[in-house]
KOLKOLKE-394878 format. One record per residue (C-alpha): residue in one letter; x, y, z. Coordinates in steps of 0.25 Angstrom, whole numbers, plus 5000, padded with zeros to 4 digits. Last residue first. Layout:
<sites>
aXYZ ...
</sites>
This chain:
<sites>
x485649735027 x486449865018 x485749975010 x486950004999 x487650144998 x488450175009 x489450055009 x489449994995 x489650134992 x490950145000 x491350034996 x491150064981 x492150204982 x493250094986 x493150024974 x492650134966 x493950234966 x493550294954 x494150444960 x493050504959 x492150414960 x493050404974 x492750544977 x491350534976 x491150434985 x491850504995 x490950624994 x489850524992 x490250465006 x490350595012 x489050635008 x488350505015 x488950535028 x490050445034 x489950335040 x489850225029 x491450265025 x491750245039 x492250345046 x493750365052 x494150465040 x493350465029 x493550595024 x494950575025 x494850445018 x494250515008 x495450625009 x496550505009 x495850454995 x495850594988 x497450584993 x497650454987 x496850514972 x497650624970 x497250634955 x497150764952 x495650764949 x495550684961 x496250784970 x495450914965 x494350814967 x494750834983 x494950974984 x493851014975 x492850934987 x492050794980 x490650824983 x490350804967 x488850854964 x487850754962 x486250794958 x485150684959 x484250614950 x484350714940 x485550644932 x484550504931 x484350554917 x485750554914 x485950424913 x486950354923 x488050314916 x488850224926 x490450264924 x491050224936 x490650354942 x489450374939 x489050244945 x489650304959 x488850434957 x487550344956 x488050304971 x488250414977 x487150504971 x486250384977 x486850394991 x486950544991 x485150514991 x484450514976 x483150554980 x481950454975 x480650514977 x480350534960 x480650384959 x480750374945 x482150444944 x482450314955 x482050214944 x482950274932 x483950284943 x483850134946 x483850094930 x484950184929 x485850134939 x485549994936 x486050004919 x487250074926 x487649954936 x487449864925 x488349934917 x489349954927 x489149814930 x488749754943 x489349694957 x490349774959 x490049804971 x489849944966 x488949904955 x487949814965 x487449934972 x486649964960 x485849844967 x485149984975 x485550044987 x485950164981 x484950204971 x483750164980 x482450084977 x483349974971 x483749944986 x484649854988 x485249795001 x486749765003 x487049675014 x487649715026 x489049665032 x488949675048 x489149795055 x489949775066 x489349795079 x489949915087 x490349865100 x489949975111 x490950085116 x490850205111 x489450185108 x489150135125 x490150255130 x489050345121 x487750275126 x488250265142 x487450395147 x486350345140 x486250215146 x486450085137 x485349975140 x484850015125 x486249965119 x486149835126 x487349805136 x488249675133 x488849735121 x489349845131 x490049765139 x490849685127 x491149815123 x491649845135 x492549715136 x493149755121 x493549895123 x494249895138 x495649895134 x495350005122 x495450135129 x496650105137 x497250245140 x497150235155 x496050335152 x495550245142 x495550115150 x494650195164 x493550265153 x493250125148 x493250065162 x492450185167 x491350145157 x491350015158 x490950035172 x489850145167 x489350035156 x489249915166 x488450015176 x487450045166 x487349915161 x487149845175 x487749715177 x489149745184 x489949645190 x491049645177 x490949815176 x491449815192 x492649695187 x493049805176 x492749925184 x493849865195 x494849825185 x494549965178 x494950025191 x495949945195 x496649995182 x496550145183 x497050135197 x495850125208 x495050235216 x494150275204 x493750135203 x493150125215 x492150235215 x491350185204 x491850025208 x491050055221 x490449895220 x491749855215 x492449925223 x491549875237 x491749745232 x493249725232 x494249745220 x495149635216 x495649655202 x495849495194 x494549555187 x495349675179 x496449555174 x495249485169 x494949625162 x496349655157 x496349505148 x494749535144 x495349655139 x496349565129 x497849585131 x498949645120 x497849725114 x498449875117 x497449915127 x497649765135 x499049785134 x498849925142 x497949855151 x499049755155 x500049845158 x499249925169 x498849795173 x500349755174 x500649895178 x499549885190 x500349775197 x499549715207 x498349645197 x499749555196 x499549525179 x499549355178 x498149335173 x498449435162 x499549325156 x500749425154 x501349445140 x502249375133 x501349295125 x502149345112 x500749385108 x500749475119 x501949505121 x502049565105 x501149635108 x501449705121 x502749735112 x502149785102 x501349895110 x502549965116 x502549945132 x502450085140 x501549995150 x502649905151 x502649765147 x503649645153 x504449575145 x505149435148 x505949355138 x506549225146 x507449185133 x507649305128 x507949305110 x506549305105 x505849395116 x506949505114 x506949485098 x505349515101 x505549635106 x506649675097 x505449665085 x504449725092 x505249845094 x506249915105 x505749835116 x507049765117 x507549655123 x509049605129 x509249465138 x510349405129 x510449275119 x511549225115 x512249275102 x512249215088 x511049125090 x510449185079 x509649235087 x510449295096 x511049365086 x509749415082 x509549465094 x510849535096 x510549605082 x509249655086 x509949725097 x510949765090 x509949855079 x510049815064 x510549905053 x511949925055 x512249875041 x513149755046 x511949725054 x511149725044 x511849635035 x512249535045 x510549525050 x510149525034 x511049395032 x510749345046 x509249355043 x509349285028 x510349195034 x509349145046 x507949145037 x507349055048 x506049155047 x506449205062 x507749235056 x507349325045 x506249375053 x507349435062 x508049495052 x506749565045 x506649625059 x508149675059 x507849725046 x506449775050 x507049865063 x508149915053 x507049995044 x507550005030 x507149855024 x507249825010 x506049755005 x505049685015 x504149565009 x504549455018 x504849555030 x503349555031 x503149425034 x504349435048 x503149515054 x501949395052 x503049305055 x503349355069 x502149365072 x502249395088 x501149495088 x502249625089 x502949545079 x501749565070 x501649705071 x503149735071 x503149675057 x502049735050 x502349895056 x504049875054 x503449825040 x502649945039 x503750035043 x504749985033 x504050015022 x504950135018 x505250075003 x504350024993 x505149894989 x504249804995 x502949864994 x501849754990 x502349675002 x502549785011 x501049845009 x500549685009 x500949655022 x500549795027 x499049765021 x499249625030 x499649715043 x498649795042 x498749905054 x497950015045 x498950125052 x500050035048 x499750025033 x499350165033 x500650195040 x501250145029 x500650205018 x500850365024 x502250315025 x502250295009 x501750435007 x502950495018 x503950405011 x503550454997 x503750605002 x502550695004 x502550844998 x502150794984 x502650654981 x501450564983 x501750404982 x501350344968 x500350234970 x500050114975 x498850104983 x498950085000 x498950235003 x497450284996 x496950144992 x497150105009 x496650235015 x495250235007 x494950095014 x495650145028 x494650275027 x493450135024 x493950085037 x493950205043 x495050275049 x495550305063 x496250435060 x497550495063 x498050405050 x497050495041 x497750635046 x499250585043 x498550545029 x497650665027 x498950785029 x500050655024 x499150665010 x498950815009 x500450865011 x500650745001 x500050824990 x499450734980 x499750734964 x500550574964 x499550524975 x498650434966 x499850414957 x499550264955 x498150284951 x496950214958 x495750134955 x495750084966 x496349954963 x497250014951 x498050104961 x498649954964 x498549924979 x499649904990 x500250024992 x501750094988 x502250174975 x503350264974 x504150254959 x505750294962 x506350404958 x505850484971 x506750404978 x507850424970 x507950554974 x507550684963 x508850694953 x510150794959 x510650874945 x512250914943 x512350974932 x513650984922 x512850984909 x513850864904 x514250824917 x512650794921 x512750744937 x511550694940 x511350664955 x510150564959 x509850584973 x509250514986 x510250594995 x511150475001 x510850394988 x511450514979 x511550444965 x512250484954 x512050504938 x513250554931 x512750634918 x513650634906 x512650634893 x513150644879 x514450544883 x513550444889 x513150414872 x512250284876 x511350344885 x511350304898 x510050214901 x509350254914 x509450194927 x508350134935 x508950154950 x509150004955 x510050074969 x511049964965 x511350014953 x512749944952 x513950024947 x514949944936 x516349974938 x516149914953 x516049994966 x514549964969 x514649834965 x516149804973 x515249854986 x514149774984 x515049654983 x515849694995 x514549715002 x513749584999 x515249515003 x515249565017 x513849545018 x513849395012 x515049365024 x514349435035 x513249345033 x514149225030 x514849245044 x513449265051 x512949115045 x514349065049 x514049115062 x512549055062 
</sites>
């Protein structure tokens, strides 16, 4: 391992002195990769002395002939910005679908989408406005803001594969060092160590000291020992890694013995503390960061519930705050809640009992009164209190699971009045399970038309069916074309169904789309039209919102020829379902 060091040192001292003899040589290196330009043959006609400013971001002309000075724009503007996951072309978009858009506009939705809990379908419209390449937006937002907007997405959507993918795809993009800080704390915070070190696979230059140290370590835990000293040397040369990690690496590279330091400072110090001590021993405190409950947890390092004291109220204390951060199940709490001795007179007066104990005796002895009880009225008022009692101790979610459990085993009609709303705010909604589409000939929109946008017939097919349905429905002197109809025979319009003008009488349209927003379209600012329908959107399902908000949305994407996603929505709202 000395040697190994000494040879380290050795390629670093002989990297620089090389480097240094480029850069001072006869013949400049361009190592910057800047395109350059061809000179023109005669240099005598043009004398203009072109350097660059890296500490201001500059390009300085210097023109002898005309004697000007000229400062160029910075060279990070120079360069082309793109960063996402899809191609324009899957949605049917444009590379510069932000180019003509104000970003005082864009960081005014944005900052007020990521303050929401958003729909699945918001999250749908979120993804092709943020995760498409395209050009970044350059008035009144800087490319570092726009691409920071991308990032938190990715975090705030917690999908660690998407992340994957994000990093992989945009390798030279720079700034990306939060989301890889994101992946790989996440998975060290679970003990997956090899899931974290993944990412660094895929990693361009690193800016953030934290991941070169991290990608360090993952060097030597993948047994790539030169690769990790080489890098560790070079570092630390540069100043760039913190002594603590330093003295852990030493140890284990067997450099130094091992000593009794920690550090709560991040996951990744943590868990160089658990590695390197022998006997390592860590107790949790209420004020305890989240990852490293987690990484506890599925390190096994945390305390069997069985073997809390029921004495000391900060390990119960401690324990219900784990339990509302995931790190122990309810049933986990609850079996520590029945280990409580209380005697028969409290748990016959638990009303008045409870109110004499500490917050958490008093759910322990709701929780064993709830456990004896067989009446429905009173099982619902003790869940009651207990529900009330986590979430003024700011535990709202500790008691979700075992009182939905409760609930399912009372029938709705057995519910008092008094207990309908805590009932609704508490019950297990049923998922709806997938229905199959029924046709109806008898109306426009629940009709085999349906088909055309599951892509299942051909626009002329599809235009041949249209009419010989409208020519039926004219027929039909009591048919009233509903905003479902209007919806749908607008949608064949626009992808260029001719329907024949005959059938124009059937119902009158007029475009809901607002000036502001079609002023947008027509100028091409297509992301920020996309961030105003998730806007609308919001936290709602696209199947709960009322019928002319869904045209109006509708509309917009026939506008726009977005018909992918435009054909989920009416795959949703249109069809009668079984």
């Amino acid at each position: 391992m000395i040697i190994l060091r000494q040879l380290s040192k050795l390629f670093i001292i002989l990297f620089t002195v090389t480097y240094a003899f480029k850069v001072f040589s006869n013949e400049p290196v361009d190592i910057w990769n800047i395109e350059k330009k061809k000179e023109p043959e005669n240099n005598s006609l043009i004398n203009i002395e072109e350097t660059i400013d890296l500490e201001n971001n500059q390009v300085i002309k210097i023109d002898q002939k005309n004697d000007t000075i000229t400062v160029d724009e910075s060279l990070a503007s120079k360069e082309i910005k793109l960063a996402g996951l899809y191609d324009p072309e899957q949605n049917r978009l444009s590379i510069d679908m932000w180019s003509n858009s104000d970003g005082e506009k864009i960081k005014e939705i944005i900052t007020n989408l990521y303050n929401k809990n958003l729909s699945s379908f918001s999250e749908k419209v979120l993804d092709v406005a943020l995760l498409t390449n395209s050009y970044f937006p350059t008035n009144n937002i800087t490319t570092d803001e726009f691409l920071d907007f991308k990032l938190n997405y990715l975090i705030y959507k917690k999908d660690y594969n998407l992340i994957k993918q994000f990093v992989i795809k945009n390798s030279s993009t720079n700034n990306t060092d939060k989301i890889i800080r994101y992946y790989a704390d996440h998975y060290l915070s679970n003990s997956e160590l090899d899931n974290a070190c993944e990412i660094f696979d895929y990693t361009g230059s690193l800016n953030d000291n934290y991941l070169i140290s991290f990608k360090i370590y993952c060097l030597f835990h993948q047994e790539r020992i030169e690769e990790a000293q080489l890098l560790f040397d070079l570092n630390t040369e540069l100043e760039n890694l913190d002594n603590f990690f330093k003295k852990k690496f030493n140890i284990l590279m067997n450099y130094e013995k091992a000593d009794e330091t920690s550090s709560e400072k991040n996951i990744l110090f943590f868990h160089l503390s658990h590695k390197t001590l022998e006997n390592f021993e860590y107790t949790p405190k209420l004020e305890t960061p989240k990852f490293i409950w987690s990484y506890l947890a599925s390190s096994n390092l945390l305390k069997d519930s069985n073997l809390i004291d029921i004495e000391n109220s900060d390990q119960i204390k401690l324990m219900e705050k784990a339990t509302q951060e995931g790190i122990y199940n309810e049933q986990e709490l609850f079996r520590l809640y029945r280990r409580f001795q209380f005697d028969i007179n409290q748990l016959l007066n638990y009303d008045d009992a409870y109110k004499l104990l500490e917050p958490y005796q008093a759910r322990a002895l709701l929780y064993q009164r709830l456990l004896l009880s067989n009446d429905n009225t009173q099982k619902l008022d003790i869940s009651s209190k207990i529900k009330r009692s986590f979430e003024g101790d700011g535990l709202p979610n500790v008691f979700d699971g075992e009182l939905k459990n409760i609930l399912k085993s009372i029938s709705e009609e057995n519910i008092p009045s008094n207990f309908t709303t805590f009932y609704e705010q508490n019950r297990e909604i049923e998922e709806i399970k997938d229905l199959k589409i029924k046709f109806n000939n008898k109306i426009f929109h629940q009709s085999k038309l349906i088909s055309y946008f599951q892509n299942k017939v051909s626009l002329p097919d599809a235009e041949k069916e249209a009419n010989d349905l409208l020519k039926k429905i004219k027929k039909d002197k009591k048919y009233t074309f509903s905003v479902k109809d209007i919806m749908m025979t607008e949608s064949l319009k626009s992808d260029g169904i001719q329907i024949l003008k005959k059938y124009d009488d059937l119902y009158e349209y007029k475009s809901s789309i607002p000036s502001d927003i079609n002023s947008m379209i027509v100028n091409r600012e297509t992301g920020l039209v996309l961030l105003k329908i998730a806007q609308i959107t919001g936290e709602d399902e696209i199947e709960d919102l009322d019928i002319e908000s869904i045209n109006y949305i509708v509309g917009i994407l026939n506008e726009l020829k977005m018909v992918d996603l435009r054909n989920q929505i009416l795959l949703k709202v249109l069809p009668l379902k079984v």
